[in-house]
C-alpha positions as CSV (number, residue, x, y, z in Angstrom):
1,X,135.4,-0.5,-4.9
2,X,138.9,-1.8,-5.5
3,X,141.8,1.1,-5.3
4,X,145.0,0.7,-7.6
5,X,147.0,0.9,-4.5
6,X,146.0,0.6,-0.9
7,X,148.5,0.5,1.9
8,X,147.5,0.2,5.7
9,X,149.6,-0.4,9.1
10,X,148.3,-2.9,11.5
11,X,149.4,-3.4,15.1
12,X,148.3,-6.8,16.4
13,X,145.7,-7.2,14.0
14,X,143.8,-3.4,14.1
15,X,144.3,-1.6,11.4
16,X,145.9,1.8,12.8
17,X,146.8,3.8,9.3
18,X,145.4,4.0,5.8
19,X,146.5,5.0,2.1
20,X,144.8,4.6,-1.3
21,X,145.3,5.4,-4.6
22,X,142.1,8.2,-4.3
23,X,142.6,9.7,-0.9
24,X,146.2,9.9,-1.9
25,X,146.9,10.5,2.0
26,X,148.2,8.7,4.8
27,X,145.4,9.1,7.6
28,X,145.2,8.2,11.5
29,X,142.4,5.3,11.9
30,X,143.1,5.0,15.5
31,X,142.1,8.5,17.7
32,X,145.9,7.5,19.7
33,X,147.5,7.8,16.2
34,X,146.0,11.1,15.4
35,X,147.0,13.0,19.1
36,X,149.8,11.9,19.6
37,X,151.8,12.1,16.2
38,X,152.7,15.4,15.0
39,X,152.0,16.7,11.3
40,X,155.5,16.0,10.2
41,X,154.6,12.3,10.6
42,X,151.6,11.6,8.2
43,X,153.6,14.7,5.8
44,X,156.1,11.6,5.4
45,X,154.2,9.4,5.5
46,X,151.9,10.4,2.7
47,X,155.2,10.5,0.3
48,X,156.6,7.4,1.9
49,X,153.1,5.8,0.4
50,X,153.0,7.8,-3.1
51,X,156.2,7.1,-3.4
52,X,155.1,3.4,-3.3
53,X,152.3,3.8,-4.6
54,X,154.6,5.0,-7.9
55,X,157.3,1.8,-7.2
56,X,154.3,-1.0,-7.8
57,X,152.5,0.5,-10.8
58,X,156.1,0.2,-12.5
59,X,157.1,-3.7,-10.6
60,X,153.4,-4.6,-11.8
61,X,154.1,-4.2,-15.4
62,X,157.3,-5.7,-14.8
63,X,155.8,-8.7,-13.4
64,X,153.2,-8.9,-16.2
65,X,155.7,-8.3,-19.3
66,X,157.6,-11.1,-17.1
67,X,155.2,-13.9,-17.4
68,X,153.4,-12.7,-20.5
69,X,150.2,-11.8,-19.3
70,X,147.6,-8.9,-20.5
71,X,147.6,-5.6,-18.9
72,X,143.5,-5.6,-19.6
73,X,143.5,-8.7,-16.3
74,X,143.3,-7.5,-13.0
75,X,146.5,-8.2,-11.4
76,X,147.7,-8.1,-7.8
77,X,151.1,-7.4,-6.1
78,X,150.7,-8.2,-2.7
79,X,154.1,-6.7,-0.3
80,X,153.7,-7.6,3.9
81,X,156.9,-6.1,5.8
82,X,157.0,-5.9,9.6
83,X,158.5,-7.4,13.2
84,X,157.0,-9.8,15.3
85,X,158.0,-9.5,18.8
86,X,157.6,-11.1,22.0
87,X,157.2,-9.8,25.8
88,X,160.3,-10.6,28.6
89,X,159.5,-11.7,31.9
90,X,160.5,-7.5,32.8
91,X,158.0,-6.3,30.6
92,X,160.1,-5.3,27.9
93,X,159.6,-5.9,24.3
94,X,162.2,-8.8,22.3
95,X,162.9,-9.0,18.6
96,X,161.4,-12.5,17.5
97,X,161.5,-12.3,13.6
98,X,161.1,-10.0,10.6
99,X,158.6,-10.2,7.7
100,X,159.0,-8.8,4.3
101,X,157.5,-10.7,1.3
102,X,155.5,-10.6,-1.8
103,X,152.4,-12.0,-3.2
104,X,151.3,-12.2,-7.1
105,X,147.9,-12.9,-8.0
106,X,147.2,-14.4,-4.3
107,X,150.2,-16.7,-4.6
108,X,153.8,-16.5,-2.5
109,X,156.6,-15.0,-5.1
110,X,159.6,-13.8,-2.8
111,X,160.3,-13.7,0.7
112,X,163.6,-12.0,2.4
113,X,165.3,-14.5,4.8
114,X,165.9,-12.1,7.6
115,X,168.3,-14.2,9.6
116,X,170.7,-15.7,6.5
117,X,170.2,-12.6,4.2
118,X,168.9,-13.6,1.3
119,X,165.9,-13.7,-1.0
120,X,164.2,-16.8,-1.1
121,X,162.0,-17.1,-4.6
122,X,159.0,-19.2,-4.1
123,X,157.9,-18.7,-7.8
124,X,160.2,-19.6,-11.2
125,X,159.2,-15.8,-12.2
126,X,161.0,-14.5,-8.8
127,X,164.1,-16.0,-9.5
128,X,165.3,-12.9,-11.7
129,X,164.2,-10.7,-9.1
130,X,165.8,-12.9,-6.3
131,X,169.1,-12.9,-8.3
132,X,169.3,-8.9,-8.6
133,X,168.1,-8.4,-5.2
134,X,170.7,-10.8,-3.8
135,X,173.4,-8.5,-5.5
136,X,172.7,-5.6,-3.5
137,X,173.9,-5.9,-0.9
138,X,172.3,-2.0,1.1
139,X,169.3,-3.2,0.0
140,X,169.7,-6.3,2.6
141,X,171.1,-4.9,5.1
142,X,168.5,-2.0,5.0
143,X,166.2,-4.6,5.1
144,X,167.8,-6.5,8.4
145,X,168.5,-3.5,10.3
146,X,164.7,-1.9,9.7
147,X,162.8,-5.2,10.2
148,X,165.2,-6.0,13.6
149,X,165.6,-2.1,14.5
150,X,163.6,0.7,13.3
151,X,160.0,-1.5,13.2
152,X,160.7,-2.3,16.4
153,X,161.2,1.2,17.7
154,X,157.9,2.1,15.8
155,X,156.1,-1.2,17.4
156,X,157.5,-0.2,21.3
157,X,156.4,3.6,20.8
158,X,152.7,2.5,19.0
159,X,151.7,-0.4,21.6
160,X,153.0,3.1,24.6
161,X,150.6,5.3,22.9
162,X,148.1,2.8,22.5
163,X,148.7,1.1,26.3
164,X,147.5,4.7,27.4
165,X,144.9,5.3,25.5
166,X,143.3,2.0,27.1
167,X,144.5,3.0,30.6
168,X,142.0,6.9,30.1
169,X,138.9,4.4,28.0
170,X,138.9,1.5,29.9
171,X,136.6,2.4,32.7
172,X,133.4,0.0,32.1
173,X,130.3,0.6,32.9
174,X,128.4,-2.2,34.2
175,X,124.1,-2.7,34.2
176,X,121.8,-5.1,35.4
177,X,118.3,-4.8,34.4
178,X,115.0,-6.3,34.7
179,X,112.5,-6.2,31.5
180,X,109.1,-7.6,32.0
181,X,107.0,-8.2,29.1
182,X,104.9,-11.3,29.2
183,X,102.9,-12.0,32.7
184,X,104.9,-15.1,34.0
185,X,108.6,-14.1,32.4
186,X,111.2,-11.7,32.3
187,X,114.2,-11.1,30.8
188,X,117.4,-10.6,33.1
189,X,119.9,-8.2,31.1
190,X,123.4,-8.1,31.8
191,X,125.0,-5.2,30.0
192,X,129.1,-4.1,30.2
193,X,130.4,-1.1,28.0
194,X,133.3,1.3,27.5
195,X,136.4,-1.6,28.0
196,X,139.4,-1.7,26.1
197,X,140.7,-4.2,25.4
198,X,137.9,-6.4,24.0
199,X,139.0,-9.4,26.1
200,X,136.3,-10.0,28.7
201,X,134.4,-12.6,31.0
202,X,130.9,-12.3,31.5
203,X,128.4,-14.6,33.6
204,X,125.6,-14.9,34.6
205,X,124.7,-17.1,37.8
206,X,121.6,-18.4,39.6
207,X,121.5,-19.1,43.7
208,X,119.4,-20.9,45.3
209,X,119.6,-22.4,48.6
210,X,123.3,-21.8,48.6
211,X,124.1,-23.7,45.5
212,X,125.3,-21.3,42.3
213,X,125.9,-22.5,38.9
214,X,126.9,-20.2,35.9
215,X,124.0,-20.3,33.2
216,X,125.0,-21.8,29.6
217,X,123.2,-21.7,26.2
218,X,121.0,-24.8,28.1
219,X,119.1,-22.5,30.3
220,X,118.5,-20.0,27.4
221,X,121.1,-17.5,27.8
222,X,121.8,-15.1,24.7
223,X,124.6,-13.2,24.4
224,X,125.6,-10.3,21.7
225,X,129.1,-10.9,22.0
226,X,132.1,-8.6,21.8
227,X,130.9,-5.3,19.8
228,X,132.8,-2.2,19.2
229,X,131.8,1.1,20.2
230,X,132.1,4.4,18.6
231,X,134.9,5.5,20.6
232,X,137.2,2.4,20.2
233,X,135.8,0.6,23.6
234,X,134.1,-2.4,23.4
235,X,130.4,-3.5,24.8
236,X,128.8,-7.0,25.6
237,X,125.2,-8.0,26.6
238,X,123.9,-11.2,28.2
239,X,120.6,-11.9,28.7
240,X,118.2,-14.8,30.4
241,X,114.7,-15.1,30.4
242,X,113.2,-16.6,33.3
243,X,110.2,-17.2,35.1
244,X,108.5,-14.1,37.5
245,X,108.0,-17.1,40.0
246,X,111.6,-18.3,40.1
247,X,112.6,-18.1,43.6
248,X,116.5,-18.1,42.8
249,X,118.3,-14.8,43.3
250,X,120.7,-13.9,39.7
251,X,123.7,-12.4,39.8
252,X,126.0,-11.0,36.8
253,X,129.6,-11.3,37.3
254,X,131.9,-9.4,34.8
255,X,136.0,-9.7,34.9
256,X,138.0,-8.1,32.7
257,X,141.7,-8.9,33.4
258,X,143.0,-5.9,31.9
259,X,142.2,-3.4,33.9
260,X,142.0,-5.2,37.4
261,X,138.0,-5.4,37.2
262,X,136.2,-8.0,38.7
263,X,132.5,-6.6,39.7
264,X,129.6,-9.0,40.7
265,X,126.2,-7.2,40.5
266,X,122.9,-9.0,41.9
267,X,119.1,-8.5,40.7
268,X,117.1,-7.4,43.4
269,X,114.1,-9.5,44.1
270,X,112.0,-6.9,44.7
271,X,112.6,-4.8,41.4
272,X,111.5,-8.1,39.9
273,X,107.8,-8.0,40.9
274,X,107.6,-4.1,40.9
């Protein structure tokens, strides 16, 4: 169902913590972010979040006794603060831009300019807010100096934690099988499991008489797609049928870029008619 608060952290798109209004907890939702930060850090973070949780219930009415609206609607206060940053030609992490900004009922209300300092309203019933807010003048440069500073000291020590994690998982596992199950066909299986990151190449290729192609969707080929596993890795399977009487010899490339791999694994001719 739908909380009266939820509050997550996201790095590049996966969700790596998670608050609501009924676990009333912040808790770890990637294993990286469980071993590697200490107790201290979701003890924090828990208040950080009911301490939130607290400052929208009050902005919500605010925002509702603002426009004139009824309490018995379902109303939403949307907040989105963070740093986007880029990677140097050495590897290290660069500062692009910050994001903090607000959403009511699905719509853009107030955004902080991070490089002129000011609140930009994108609503008439911001304007109060972006007048007040404008006036303080910690409250902006809290605002510069965590969005340029302390989110990216958080961002730098997640993507370390998580880097490493990847480096111990990503070891795939690569399998090529034959399954017969009608008397002239069989199914060619190409099977790759335990990467991380998900980003991965996977072909299929037929040989005969020293001339290879790469099967499409033309020649029948399925494919599951990226999938995750239990453990945070990723799998994919690709699979053919074909005829038992095909004299071509198959092969199944996989690369993934990531980790170096690039393994070719053929079908053996003679597991084919066993």
């Amino acid at each position: 169902g739908i909380h009266e608060f939820t509050a997550m952290g996201l790095l590049d798109k996966r969700m790596i913590d998670y608050y609501d209004s009924s676990v009333q907890k912040k808790i770890p939702k990637q294993k990286w972010m469980e071993k590697r930060l200490e107790k201290e850090y979701w003890e924090k973070g828990t208040q950080s979040r009911q301490s939130k949780q607290q400052w929208f219930k009050v902005n919500i009415d605010i925002l509702i006794n603002r426009m004139r609206q009824t309490s018995n609607d379902t109303h939403v206060l949307q907040w989105m603060h963070g740093c986007v940053a880029k990677e140097d030609d050495n590897g290290n992490i660069q500062f692009v831009r910050g994001m903090d900004r607000y959403n009511y009922d699905g719509d853009d209300f107030l955004a902080f300019d991070d490089e002129h300092q000011v609140w930009v309203a994108t609503a008439e019933s911001a304007f109060p807010t972006k007048r007040k807010w404008d006036d303080v003048t910690a409250l902006k440069d809290y605002t510069k100096g965590y969005l340029e500073k302390e989110c990216m000291e958080w961002m730098r020590t997640f993507l370390k934690y998580s880097t490493e994690q990847e480096q111990v998982l990503s070891t795939a596992s690569i399998l090529v099988k034959f399954e017969s199950f009608k008397k002239s066909n069989m199914v060619l299986t190409c099977f790759a499991t335990g990467f991380l990151p998900k980003d991965i190449s996977m072909e299929i290729k037929r040989d005969l008489e020293g001339k290879s192609r790469v099967l499409s969707a033309d020649d029948g080929l399925m494919s599951s797609g990226v999938r995750p596993n239990d453990d945070d890795t990723f799998q994919r399977r690709d699979h053919v049928e074909i005829l038992k009487s095909d004299p071509a010899s198959y092969s199944c490339r996989v690369v993934h870029k990531a980790t170096n791999m690039d393994v070719e694994q053929a079908w053996g001719k003679k597991k084919a008619f066993d």
